[in-house]
C-alpha positions in Angstrom: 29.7 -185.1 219.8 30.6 -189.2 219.7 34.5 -189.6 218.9 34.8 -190.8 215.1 36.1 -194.1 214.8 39.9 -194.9 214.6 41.4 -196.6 211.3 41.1 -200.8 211.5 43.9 -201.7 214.1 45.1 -204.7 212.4 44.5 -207.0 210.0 42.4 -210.0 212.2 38.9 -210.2 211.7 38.3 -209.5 215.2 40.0 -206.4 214.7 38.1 -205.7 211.7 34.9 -206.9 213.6 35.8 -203.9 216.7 36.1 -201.3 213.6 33.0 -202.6 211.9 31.2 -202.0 215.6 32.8 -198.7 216.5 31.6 -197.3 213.0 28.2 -198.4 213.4 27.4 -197.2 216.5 29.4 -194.1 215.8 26.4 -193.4 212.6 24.1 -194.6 215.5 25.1 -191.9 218.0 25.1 -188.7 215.7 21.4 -190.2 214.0 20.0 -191.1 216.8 20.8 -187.2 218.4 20.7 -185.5 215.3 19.1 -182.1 216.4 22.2 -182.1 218.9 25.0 -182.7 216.7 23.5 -180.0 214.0 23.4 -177.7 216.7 26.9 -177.6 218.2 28.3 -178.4 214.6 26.5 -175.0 213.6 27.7 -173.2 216.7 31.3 -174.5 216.3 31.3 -173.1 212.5 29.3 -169.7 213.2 32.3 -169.4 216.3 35.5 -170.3 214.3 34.1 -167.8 211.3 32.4 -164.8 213.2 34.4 -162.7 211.8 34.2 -163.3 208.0 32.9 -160.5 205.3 29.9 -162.8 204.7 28.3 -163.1 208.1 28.9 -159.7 209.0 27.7 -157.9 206.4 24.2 -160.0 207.2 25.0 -158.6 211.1 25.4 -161.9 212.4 28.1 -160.3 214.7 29.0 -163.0 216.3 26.2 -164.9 217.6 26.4 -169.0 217.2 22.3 -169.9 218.1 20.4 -171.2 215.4 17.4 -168.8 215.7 19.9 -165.8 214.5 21.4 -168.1 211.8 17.5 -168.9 210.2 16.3 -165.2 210.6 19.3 -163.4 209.6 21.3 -165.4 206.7 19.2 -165.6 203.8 18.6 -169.0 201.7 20.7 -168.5 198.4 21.7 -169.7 195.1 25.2 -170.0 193.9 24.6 -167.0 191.6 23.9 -164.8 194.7 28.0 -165.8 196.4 29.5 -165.7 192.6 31.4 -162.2 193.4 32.4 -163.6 196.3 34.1 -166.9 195.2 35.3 -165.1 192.3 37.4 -162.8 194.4 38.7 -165.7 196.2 39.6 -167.3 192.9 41.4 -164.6 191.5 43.8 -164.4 195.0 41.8 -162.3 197.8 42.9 -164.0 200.4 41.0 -162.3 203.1 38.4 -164.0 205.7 35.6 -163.5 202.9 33.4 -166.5 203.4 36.0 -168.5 205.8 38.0 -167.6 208.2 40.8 -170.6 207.3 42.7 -170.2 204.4 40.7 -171.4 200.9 43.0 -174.4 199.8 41.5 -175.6 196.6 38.6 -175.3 194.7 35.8 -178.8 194.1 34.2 -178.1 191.3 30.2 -179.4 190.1 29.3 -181.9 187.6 26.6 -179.2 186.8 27.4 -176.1 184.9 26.1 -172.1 185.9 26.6 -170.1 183.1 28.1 -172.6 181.1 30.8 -172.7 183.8 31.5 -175.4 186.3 30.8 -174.4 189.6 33.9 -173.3 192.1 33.2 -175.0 196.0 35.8 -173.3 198.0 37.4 -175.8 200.8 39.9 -175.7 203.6 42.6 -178.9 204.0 40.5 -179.8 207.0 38.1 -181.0 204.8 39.8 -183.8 203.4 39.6 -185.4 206.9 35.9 -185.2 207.3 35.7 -186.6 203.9 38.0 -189.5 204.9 36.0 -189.9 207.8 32.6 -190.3 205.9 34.0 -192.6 203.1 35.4 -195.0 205.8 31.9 -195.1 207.4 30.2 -197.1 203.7 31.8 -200.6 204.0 30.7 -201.1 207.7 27.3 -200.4 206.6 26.9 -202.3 203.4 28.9 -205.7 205.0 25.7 -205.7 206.8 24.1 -207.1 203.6 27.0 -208.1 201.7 29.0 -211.0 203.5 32.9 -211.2 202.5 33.4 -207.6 201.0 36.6 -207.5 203.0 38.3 -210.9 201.3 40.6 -210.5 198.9 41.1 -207.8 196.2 38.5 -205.8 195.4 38.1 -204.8 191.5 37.3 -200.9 191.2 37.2 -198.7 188.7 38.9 -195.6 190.6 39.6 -192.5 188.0 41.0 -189.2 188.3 39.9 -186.3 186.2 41.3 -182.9 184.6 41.9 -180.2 187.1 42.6 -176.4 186.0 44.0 -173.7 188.4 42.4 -170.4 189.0 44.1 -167.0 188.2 44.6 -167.1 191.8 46.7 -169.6 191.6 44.1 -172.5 193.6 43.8 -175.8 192.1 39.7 -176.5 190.6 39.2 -180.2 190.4 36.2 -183.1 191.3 35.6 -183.8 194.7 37.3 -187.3 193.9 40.1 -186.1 192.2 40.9 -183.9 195.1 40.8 -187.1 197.9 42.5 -189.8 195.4 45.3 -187.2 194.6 45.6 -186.5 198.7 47.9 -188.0 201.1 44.8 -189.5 203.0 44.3 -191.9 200.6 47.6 -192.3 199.0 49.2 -192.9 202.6 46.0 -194.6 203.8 46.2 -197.4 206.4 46.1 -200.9 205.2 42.0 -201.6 205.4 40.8 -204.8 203.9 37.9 -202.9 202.6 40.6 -200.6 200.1 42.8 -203.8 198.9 41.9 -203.0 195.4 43.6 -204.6 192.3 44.5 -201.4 191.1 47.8 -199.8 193.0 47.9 -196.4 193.0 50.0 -195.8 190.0 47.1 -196.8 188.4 44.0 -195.1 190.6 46.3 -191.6 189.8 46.7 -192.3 185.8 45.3 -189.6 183.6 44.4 -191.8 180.8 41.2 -193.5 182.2 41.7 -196.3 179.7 45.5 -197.4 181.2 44.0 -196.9 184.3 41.2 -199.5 183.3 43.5 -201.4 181.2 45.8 -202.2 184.7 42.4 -202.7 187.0 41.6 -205.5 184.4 44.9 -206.9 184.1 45.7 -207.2 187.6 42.6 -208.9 188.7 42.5 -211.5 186.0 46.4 -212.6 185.7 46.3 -215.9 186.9 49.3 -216.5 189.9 52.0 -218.5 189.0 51.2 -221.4 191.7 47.8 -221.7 193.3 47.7 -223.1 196.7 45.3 -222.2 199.6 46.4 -219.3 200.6 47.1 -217.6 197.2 43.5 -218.9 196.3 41.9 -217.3 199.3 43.1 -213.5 197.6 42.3 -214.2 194.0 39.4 -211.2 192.9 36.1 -213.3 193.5 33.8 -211.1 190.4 34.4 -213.4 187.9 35.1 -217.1 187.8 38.4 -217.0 185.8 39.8 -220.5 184.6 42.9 -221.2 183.1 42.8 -222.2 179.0 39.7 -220.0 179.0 39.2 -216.8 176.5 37.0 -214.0 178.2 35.8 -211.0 177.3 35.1 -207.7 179.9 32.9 -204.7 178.4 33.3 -202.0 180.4 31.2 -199.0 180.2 32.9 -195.3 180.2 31.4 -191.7 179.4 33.8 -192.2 176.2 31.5 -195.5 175.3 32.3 -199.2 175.2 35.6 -200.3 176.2 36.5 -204.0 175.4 39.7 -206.0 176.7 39.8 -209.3 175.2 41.5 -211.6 177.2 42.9 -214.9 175.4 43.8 -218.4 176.4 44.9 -217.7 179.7 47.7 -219.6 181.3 50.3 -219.3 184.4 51.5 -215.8 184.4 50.0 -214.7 181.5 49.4 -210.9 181.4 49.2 -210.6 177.0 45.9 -209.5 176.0 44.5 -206.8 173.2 42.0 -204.3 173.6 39.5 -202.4 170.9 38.3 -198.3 172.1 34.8 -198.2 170.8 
C-alpha cells in the first residue's frame, strides 16, 4: 500500500506545494489500485482479529481471502450486533468484535430505537481519521486558489458526550477528533490557521464559541502594513468606521452579532439569540 503523506514540512509554499503533490498522488495510488488496497486492507483486518467472538462464531477461523469473508459473514443491520456492542458498553472487555481494546464510543446523528447509535473504535482510529481529513485541502486548492493565505473563518463546534455504564466515553465523530491530541497538538498547516484558537473550537457553549470565531476574524489590527494586511480573514471586506451585521445559522436558529463602528482595536460589539 502507497506510504500516506507526511504533515507540511515547513511553512514555504514550495513546501506546501511538495505536501499538496504527495497527497494527491497518494489518493491517486490507492484509486487508481483500488481492488488491491481493499484486498490487503481486508486481509490485514480479518488477520489482526481472527480470533474475535464475532468471526468465529460465523467459522471464519482464521482465513483473511475475500471469497470466505463474502460467503461466510452475513450482511447486517445494526439491530442484528446490538447485544454485542451492548456488552461492550456495559464493560466486557473481551475480543468480542475486536481484538484491540474498544476506546470510545462515536455515536450516529440517526436514532435506532429512539437511541443514538454506539460505533465502537480503537485509538488507532484517530490516526486514519487524521490522515483522511488532511487529504481535503489538497484536493479542493485544485479549484479554489489561495485557501492556504491567511486565517481561515470556521465554525468548528464540539457537542455533548455521555459515558456508558462501562465506563467508555459516547460522543460525535467530531467531538472525538477536536477533543484529541491530533488535532489539538496538530502541526502548524496553513490549511488549519483558523481564527478560532482552540479554547474556542473546545467551548461547550456553541454561541461563545461563535461569538470568539466572529470576533477574532473581524477585530481590525492595531497598525496595518503589508505584512499584517497579507493575514487579515479575506470572507468579508471589513472597513474601518463601518457597522456590519453577520447572521449566522445554527440548529438553535438565527444567531446575530452586530458589529458597530469599527475602529483600531476595537473588539466591543452586542449580539441578539434568536
Amino acid at each position: 500500500m502507497p506510504e500516506a503523506p507526511n504533515p507540511i514540512p515547513n511553512g514555504t509554499d514550495y513546501g506546501l506545494t511538495r505536501a499538496n503533490k504527495k497527497s494527491l498522488e497518494f489518493i491517486e495510488d490507492v484509486t487508481a489500485n483500488a481492488d488491491e488496497v481493499q484486498r490487503r486492507v481486508l486481509a490485514e483486518i480479518l488477520s489482526l482479529n481472527a480470533g474475535v467472538e464475532y468471526l468465529e462464531r460465523h467459522g471464519l477461523c482464521g482465513r483473511t481471502d475475500r471469497e470466505a469473508f463474502k460467503n461466510l459473514i452475513p450482511v447486517i443491520q445494526y439491530e442484528d450486533i446490538q447485544p454485542q456492542i451492548n456488552r461492550i458498553a456495559n464493560g466486557d472487555k473481551s475480543p468480542i468484535l475486536c481484538s484491540q481494546p474498544i476506546s470510545e464510543f462515536l455515536t450516529s446523528s440517526g436514532t435506532s430505537g429512539g437511541e443514538r447509535k454506539l460505533m465502537p473504535t480503537i485509538e488507532q482510529e484517530l490516526g486514519r481519521r487524521s490522515l483522511l481529513y488532511s487529504l481535503l485541502m489538497p484536493v479542493m486548492n485544485q479549484f479554489v486558489p489561495c485557501l492556504d493565505k491567511g486565517k481561515g473563518l470556521y465554525f468548528l463546534f464540539i457537542k455533548s458526550e455521555a459515558k456508558t455504564p462501562g465506563g467508555l466515553l459516547a460522543r460525535p465523530v467530531l467531538t472525538s477528533y477536536y477533543k484529541s491530541d491530533h488535532f489539538k497538538d496538530r502541526p502548524y498547516d496553513p490549511y488549519t490557521n483558523y481564527t478560532s484558537p482552540n479554547e474556542a473550537i473546545l467551548c461547550p457553549d456553541s454561541y461563545q464559541s461563535i461569538n470568539n470565531g466572529v470576533t477574532n476574524s473581524l477585530v481590525a489590527p492595531k497598525s496595518v502594513d503589508g505584512k499584517e494586511e497579507r493575514e487579515l480573514v479575506d470572507l468579508i471586506d471589513v472597513k474601518l468606521g463601518q457597522e456590519y451585521e453577520l447572521v449566522v445559522t445554527t440548529y438553535a436558529g438565527l444567531y446575530r452579532p452586530k458589529c458597530p463602528k469599527w475602529g483600531p482595536g476595537h473588539k466591543q460589539w452586542s449580539n441578539t439569540n434568536w
